[in-house]
C-alpha positions in Angstrom: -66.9 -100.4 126.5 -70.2 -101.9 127.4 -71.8 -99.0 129.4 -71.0 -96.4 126.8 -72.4 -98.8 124.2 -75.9 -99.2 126.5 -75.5 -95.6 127.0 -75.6 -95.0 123.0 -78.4 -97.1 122.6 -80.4 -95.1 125.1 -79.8 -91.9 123.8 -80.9 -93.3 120.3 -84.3 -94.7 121.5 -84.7 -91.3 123.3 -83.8 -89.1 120.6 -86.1 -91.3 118.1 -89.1 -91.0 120.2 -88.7 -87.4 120.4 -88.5 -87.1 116.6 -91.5 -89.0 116.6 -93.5 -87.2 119.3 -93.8 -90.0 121.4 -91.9 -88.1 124.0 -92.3 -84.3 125.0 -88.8 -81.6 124.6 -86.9 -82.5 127.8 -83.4 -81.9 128.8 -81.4 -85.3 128.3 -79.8 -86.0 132.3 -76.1 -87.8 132.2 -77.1 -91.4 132.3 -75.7 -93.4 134.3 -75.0 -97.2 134.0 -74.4 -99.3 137.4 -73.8 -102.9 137.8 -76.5 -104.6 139.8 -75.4 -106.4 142.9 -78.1 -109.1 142.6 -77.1 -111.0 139.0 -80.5 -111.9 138.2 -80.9 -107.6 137.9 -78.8 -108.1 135.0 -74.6 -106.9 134.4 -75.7 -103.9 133.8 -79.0 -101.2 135.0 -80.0 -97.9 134.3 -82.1 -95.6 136.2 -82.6 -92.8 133.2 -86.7 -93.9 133.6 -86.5 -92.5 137.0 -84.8 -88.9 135.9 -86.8 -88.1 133.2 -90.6 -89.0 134.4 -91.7 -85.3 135.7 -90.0 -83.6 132.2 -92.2 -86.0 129.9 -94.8 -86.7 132.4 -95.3 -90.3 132.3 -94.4 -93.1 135.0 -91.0 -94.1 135.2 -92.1 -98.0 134.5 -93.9 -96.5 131.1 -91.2 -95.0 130.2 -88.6 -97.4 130.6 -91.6 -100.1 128.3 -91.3 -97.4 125.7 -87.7 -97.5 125.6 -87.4 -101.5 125.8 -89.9 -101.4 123.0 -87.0 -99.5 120.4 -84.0 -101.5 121.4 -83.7 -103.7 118.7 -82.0 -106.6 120.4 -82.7 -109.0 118.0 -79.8 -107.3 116.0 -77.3 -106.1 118.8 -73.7 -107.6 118.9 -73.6 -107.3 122.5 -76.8 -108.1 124.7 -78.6 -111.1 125.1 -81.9 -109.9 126.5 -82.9 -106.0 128.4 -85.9 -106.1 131.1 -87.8 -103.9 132.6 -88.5 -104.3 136.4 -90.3 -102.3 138.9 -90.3 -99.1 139.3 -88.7 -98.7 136.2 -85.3 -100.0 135.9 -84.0 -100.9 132.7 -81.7 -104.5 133.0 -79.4 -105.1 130.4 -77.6 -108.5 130.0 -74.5 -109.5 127.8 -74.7 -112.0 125.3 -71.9 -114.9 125.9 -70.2 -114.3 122.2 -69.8 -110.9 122.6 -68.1 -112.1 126.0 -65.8 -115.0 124.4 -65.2 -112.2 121.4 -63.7 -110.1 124.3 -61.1 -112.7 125.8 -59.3 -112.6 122.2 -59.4 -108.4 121.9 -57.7 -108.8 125.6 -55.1 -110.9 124.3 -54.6 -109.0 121.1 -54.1 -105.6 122.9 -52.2 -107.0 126.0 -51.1 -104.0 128.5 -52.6 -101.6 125.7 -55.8 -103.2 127.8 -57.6 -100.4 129.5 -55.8 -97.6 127.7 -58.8 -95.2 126.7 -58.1 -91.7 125.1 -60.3 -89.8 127.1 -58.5 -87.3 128.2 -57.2 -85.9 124.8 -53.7 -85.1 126.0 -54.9 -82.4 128.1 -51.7 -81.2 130.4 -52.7 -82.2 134.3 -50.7 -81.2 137.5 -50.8 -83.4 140.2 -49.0 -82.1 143.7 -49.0 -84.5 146.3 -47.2 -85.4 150.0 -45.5 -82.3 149.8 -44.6 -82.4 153.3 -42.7 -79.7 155.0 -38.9 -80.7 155.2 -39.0 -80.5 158.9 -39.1 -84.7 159.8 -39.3 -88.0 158.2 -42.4 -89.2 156.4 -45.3 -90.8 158.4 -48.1 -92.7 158.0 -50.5 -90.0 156.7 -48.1 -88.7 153.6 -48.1 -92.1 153.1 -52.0 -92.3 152.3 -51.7 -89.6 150.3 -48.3 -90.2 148.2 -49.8 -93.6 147.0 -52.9 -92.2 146.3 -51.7 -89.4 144.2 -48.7 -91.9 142.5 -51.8 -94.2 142.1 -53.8 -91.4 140.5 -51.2 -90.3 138.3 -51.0 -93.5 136.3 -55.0 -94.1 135.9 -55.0 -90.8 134.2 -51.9 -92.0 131.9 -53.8 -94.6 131.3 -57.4 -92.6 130.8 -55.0 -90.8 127.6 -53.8 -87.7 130.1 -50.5 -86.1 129.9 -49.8 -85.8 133.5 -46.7 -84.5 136.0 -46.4 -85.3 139.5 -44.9 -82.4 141.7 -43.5 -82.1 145.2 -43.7 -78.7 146.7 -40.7 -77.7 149.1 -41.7 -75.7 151.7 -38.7 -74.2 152.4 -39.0 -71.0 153.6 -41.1 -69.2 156.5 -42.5 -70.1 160.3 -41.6 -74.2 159.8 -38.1 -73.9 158.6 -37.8 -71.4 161.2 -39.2 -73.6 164.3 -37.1 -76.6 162.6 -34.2 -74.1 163.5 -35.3 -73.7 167.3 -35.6 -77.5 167.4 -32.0 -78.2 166.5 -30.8 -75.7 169.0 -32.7 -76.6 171.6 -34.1 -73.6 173.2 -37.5 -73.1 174.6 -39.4 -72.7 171.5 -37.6 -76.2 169.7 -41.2 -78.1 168.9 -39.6 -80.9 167.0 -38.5 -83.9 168.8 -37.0 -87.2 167.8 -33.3 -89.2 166.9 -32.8 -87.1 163.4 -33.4 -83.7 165.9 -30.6 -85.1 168.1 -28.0 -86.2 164.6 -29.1 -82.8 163.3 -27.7 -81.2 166.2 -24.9 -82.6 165.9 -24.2 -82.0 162.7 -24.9 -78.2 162.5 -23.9 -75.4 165.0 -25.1 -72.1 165.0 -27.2 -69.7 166.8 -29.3 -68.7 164.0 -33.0 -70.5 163.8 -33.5 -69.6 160.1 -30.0 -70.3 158.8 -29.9 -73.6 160.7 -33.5 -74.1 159.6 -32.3 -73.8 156.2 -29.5 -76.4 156.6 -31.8 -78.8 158.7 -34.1 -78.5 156.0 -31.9 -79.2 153.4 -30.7 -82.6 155.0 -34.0 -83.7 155.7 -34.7 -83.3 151.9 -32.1 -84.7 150.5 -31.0 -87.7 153.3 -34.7 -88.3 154.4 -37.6 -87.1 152.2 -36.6 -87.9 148.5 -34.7 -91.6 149.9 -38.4 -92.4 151.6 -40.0 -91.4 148.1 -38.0 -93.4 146.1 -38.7 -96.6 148.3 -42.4 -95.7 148.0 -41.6 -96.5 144.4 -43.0 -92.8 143.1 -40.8 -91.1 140.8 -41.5 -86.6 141.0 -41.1 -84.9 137.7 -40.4 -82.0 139.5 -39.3 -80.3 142.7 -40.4 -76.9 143.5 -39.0 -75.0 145.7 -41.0 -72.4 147.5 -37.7 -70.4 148.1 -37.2 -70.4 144.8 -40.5 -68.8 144.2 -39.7 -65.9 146.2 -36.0 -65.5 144.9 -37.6 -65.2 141.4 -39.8 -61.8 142.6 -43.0 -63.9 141.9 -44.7 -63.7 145.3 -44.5 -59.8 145.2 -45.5 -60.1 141.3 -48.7 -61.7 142.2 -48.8 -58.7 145.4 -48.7 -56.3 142.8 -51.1 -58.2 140.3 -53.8 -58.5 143.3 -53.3 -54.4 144.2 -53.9 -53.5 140.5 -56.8 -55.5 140.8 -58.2 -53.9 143.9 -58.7 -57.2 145.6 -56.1 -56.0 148.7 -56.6 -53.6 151.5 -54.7 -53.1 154.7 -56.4 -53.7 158.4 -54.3 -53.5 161.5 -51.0 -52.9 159.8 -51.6 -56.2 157.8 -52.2 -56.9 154.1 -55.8 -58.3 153.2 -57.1 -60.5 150.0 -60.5 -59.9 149.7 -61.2 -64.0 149.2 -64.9 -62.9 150.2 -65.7 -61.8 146.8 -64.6 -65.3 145.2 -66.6 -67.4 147.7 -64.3 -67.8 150.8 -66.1 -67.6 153.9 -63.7 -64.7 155.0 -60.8 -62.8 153.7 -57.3 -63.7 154.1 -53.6 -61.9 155.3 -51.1 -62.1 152.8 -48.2 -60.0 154.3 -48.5 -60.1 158.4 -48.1 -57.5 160.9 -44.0 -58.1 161.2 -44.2 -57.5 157.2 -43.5 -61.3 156.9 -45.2 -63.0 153.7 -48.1 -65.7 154.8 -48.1 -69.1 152.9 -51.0 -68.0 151.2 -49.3 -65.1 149.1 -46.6 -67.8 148.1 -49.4 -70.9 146.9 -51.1 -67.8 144.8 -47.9 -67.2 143.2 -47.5 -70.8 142.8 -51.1 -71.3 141.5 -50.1 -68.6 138.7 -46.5 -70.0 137.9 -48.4 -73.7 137.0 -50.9 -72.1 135.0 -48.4 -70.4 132.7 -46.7 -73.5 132.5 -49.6 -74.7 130.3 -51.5 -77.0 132.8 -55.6 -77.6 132.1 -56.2 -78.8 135.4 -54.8 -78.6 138.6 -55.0 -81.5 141.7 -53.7 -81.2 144.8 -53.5 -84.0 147.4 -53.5 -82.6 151.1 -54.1 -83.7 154.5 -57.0 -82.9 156.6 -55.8 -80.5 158.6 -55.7 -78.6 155.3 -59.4 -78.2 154.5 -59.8 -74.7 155.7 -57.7 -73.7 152.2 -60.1 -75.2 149.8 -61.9 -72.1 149.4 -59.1 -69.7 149.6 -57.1 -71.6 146.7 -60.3 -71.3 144.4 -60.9 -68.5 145.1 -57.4 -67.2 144.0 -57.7 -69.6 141.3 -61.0 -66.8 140.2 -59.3 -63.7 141.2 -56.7 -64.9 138.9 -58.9 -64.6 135.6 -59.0 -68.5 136.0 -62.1 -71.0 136.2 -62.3 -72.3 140.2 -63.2 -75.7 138.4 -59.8 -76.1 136.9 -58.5 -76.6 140.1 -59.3 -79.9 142.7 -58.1 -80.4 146.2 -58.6 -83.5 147.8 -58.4 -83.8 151.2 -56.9 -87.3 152.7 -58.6 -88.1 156.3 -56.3 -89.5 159.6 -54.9 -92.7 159.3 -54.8 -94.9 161.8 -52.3 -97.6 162.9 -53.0 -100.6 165.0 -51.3 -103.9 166.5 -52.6 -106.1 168.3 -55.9 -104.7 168.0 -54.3 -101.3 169.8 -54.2 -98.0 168.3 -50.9 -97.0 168.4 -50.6 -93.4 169.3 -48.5 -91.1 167.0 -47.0 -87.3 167.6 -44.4 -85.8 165.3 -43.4 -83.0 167.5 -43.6 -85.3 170.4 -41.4 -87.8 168.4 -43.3 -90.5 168.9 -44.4 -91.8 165.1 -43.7 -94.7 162.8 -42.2 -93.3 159.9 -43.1 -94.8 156.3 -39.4 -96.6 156.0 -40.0 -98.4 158.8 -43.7 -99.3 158.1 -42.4 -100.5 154.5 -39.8 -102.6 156.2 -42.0 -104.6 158.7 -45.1 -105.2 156.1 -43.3 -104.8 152.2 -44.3 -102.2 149.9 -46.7 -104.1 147.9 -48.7 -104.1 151.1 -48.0 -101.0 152.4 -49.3 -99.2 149.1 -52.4 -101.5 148.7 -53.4 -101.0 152.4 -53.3 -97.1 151.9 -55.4 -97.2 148.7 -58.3 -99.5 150.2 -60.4 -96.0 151.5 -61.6 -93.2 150.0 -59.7 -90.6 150.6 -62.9 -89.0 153.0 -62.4 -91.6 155.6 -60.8 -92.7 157.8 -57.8 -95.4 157.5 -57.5 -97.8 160.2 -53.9 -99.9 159.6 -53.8 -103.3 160.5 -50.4 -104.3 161.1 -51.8 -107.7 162.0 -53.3 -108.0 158.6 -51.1 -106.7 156.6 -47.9 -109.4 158.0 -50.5 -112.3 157.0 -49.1 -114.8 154.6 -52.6 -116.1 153.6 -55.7 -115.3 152.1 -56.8 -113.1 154.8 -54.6 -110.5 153.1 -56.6 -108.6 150.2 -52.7 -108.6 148.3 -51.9 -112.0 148.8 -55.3 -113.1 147.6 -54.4 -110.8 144.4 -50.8 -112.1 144.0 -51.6 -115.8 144.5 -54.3 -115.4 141.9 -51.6 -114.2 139.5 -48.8 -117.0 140.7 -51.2 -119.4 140.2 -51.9 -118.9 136.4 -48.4 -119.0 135.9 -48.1 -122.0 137.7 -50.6 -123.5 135.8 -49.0 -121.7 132.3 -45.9 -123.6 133.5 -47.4 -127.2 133.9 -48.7 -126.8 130.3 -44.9 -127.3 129.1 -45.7 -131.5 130.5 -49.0 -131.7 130.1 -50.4 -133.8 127.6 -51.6 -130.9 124.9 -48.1 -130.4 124.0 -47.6 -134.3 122.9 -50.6 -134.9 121.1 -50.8 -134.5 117.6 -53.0 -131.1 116.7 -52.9 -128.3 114.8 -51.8 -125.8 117.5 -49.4 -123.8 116.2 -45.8 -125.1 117.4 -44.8 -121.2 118.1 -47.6 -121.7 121.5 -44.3 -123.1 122.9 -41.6 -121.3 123.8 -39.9 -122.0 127.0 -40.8 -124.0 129.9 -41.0 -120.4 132.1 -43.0 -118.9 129.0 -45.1 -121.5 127.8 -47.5 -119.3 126.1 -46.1 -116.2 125.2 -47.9 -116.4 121.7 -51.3 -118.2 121.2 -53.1 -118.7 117.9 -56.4 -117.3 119.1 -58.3 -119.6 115.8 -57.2 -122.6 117.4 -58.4 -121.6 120.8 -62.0 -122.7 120.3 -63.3 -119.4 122.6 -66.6 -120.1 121.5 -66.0 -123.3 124.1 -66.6 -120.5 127.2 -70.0 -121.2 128.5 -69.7 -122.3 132.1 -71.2 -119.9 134.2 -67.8 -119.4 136.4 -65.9 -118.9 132.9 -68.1 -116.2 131.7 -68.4 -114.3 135.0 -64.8 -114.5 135.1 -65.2 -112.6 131.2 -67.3 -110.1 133.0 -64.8 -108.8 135.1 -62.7 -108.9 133.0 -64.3 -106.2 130.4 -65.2 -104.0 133.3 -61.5 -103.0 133.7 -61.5 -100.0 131.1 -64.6 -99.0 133.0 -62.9 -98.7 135.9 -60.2 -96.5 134.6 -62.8 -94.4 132.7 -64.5 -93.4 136.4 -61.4 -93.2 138.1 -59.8 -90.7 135.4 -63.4 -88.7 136.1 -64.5 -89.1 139.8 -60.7 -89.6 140.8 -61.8 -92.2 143.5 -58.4 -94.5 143.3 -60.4 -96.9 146.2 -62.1 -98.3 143.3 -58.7 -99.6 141.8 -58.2 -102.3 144.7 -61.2 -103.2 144.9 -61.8 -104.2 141.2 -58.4 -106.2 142.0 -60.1 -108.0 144.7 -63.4 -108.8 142.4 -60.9 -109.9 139.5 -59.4 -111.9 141.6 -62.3 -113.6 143.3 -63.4 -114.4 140.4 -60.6 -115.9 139.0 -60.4 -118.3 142.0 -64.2 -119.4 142.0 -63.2 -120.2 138.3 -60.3 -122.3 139.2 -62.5 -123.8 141.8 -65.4 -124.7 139.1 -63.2 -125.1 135.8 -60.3 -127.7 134.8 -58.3 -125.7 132.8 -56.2 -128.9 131.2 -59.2 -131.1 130.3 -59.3 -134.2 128.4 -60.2 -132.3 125.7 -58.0 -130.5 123.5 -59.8 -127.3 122.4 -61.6 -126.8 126.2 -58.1 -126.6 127.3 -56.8 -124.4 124.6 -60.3 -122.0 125.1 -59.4 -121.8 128.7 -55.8 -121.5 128.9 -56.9 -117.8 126.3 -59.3 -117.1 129.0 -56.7 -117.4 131.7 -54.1 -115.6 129.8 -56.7 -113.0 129.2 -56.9 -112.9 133.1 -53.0 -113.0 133.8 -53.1 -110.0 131.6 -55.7 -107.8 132.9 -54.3 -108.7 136.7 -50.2 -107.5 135.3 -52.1 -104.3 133.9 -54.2 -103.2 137.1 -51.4 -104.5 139.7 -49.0 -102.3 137.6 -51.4 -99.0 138.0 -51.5 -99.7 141.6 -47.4 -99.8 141.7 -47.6 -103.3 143.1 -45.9 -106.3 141.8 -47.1 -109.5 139.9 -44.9 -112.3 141.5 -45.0 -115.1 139.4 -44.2 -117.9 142.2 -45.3 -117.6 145.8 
């Protein structure tokens, strides 16, 4: 990749100059490399002048002249020229062969495009939605299913070994209260059309054995139905119930006592969280002698650590922020490094039509449920729409936006950009390259659907790329295994659609500047590799964002 290759030569010139003595001992900061918004800044800028002027005590624009002064362009494969502007950014800009060489390496490595081996095989568990079995799914475990599905195959992709997991709460105060609902006495909280079926279905007077057998429905008839139509397969289902069947809860209650990290207060049992960071301690088994959630995610913090796992993520919904600290800290009082473990918290989502907010209560039973949000606007939007925000802020859902057949709509936009190479792809099979007499290779041609499933790169004249559309279009192009690369690290999937929208953009203002069938033989063949090169990278990031790649619209 291009930023790790800048990022090389950096730390060479650095390291030479302080084998020389040109620089004094300093401590080497993570560079960074950013893309410039403003072209003429270059494809590519570092900052590393800026970090390192009080450690060698020089100005950041001297520094940054010393360091332009060893990079020895005149023999690099990959940049054309480096400057150095004020106050001391470094501006590094790619040489067009090294971006025509790329468009072949695309189209030799196909959906092998982007696959990076970063993450050494390292085991990761990913928990996400994980909603109680107490109602349908709604808009919010929406956000956060297709962000964690989403997040799942980047680090695939980024060389992980990775399992997605649903946790079941099936057990405790919800199931219970699930159980007053169907009967219908004056502590039912849940309301809705499955509350009334439910009721129906089941008798009894018991709220925890009907909980159980509500729960159980919802699951199976509701929950895992919704997830398969979200297009997210779970390696595994884990069952809280389970957990306590299997004597782990009051393992880990007896681990924690050994320890001496419990104590009991007002007839309740304590964790002392405190000494691990939390900003207070927290009850594990309540007054009634009833086990909190708490004791059972400890348990099931230590169960998916003895399964093997490096690192642990958990998607959960705002109103889950207060357990960040607890979780860690167990994750400590466990013998286990706080950092293996990541929660991130998904912020409200918000649905409008019609430029209205349309207001939303579970327990009231007045929601739009994910089947029936999928249903009005498709899943490809539904899934892209969701993924457009970091998962800190808000999500405002345009129902408006998201049923627009046009360009207006970010996936459309994509899609078309994709239909329309294969349209073009498709024309090739009557255009005029495939009666003249050449030496293309007569294997180009296979069918009139897949006109160029092979192409003999040597006859492609790539070296034919110079317009400045066509090598822009290249740029983006090579930045997709960056994007993987800081996904897989800063797990900010936002960035995914919005390197689809770039792509894209720049696909169109090349279509918009570039004949692809010219009058002239090899510029066709150069451009019809660049925009197979294109087709290719759009199939591989459409298919990490679980949305299709329709080949007519």
């Amino acid at each position: 990749m291009i930023y790790r290759q800048i990022t090389n030569l950096i730390q060479k010139a650095m390291k030479e100059f302080q084998e020389e003595g040109a620089f004094p001992e300093f401590v080497l900061p993570e560079i960074k490399i950013e893309h410039p918004e403003e072209k003429i800044h270059g494809d590519y800028a570092a900052n590393v002048a800026m970090l390192i002027a009080k450690q060698v005590k020089k100005s950041p624009q001297e520094i940054a002249n010393i360091l332009n002064s060893k990079f020895k362009i005149q023999n690099s494969k990959f940049l054309d020229k480096v400057e150095v502007v004020k106050p001391g950014f470094i501006n590094f800009f790619i040489s067009k062969e090294y971006l025509q060489e790329q468009v072949a390496e695309i189209l030799k490595k196909k959906e092998k495009f982007g696959a990076l081996k970063i993450g050494k095989e390292q085991k990761i568990n990913l928990e996400f939605i994980s909603a109680n079995p107490t109602g349908p799914l709604t808009l919010g475990n929406g956000r956060g299913g297709f962000c964690g599905d989403v997040l799942a195959n980047v680090l695939l992709k980024a060389g992980f070994k990775v399992a997605r997991e649903y946790y079941i709460n099936d057990v405790g105060e919800q199931i219970r209260k699930l159980g007053h609902s169907v009967i219908g006495d004056s502590e039912a909280v849940y309301k809705g059309d499955y509350i009334l079926s439910l009721r129906k279905r089941i008798k009894g007077e018991n709220p925890d054995k009907l909980g159980q057998k509500a729960a159980e429905i919802i699951l199976k008839e509701t929950i895992k139905p919704t997830v398969k139509k979200m297009g997210i397969a779970f390696d595994v289902w884990f069952s809280e119930k389970s957990l306590r069947k299997s004597g782990e809860v009051k393992k880990i209650l007896d681990l924690l006592k050994k320890k001496k990290l419990t104590y009991e207060k007002e007839g309740a049992l304590w964790f002392s969280s405190t000494k691990f960071g939390d900003d207070k301690d927290r009850v594990l088994i309540k007054e009634d002698g009833e086990t909190t959630y708490l004791a059972s995610d400890i348990a099931y913090l230590k169960n998916k650590f003895k399964r093997g796992f490096n690192y642990l993520i958990y998607i959960w919904g705002a109103d889950h922020y207060g357990y960040i600290n607890r979780l860690k800290a167990a994750a400590e009082a466990l013998g286990e490094q706080k950092e293996r473990v990541n929660i991130i918290i998904m912020q409200l989502v918000r649905l409008f039509r019609g430029g209205k907010e349309v207001r939303m209560s579970k327990r009231a039973g007045t929601y739009v449920t994910l089947n029936e949000l999928i249903d009005e606007v498709g899943l490809d939007v539904a899934r892209f729409f969701f993924l457009t925000r970091s998962p800190g802020s808000h999500l405002n859902f345009d129902l408006d936006l998201a049923k627009e057949q046009s360009e207006k709509n970010p996936v459309y936009y994509i899609q078309y950009a994709y239909a329309r190479i294969c349209s073009i792809l498709r024309k090739c099979g009557k255009s005029e390259i495939q009666s003249t007499k050449s030496k293309i290779n007569p294997k180009i041609i296979v069918s009139k659907t897949k006109v160029f499933e092979k192409l003999e790169i040597q006859n492609s004249k790539l070296n034919l790329l110079n317009h400045p559309s066509e090598l822009n279009l290249i740029k983006q192009l090579i930045r997709f295994p960056e994007v993987i690369e800081d996904t897989a690290k800063d797990e900010q999937v936002q960035r995914l659609p919005q390197y689809a929208g770039d792509l894209a953009a720049a696909f169109h203002q090349f279509y918009r500047d570039c004949r692809v069938l010219t009058e002239t033989q090899s510029l066709s063949m150069a451009r019809l590799g660049l925009i197979l090169a294109t087709k290719q990278v759009i199939k591989n990031t459409l298919d990490l964002l679980g949305i299709s790649a329709p080949e007519k619209m």
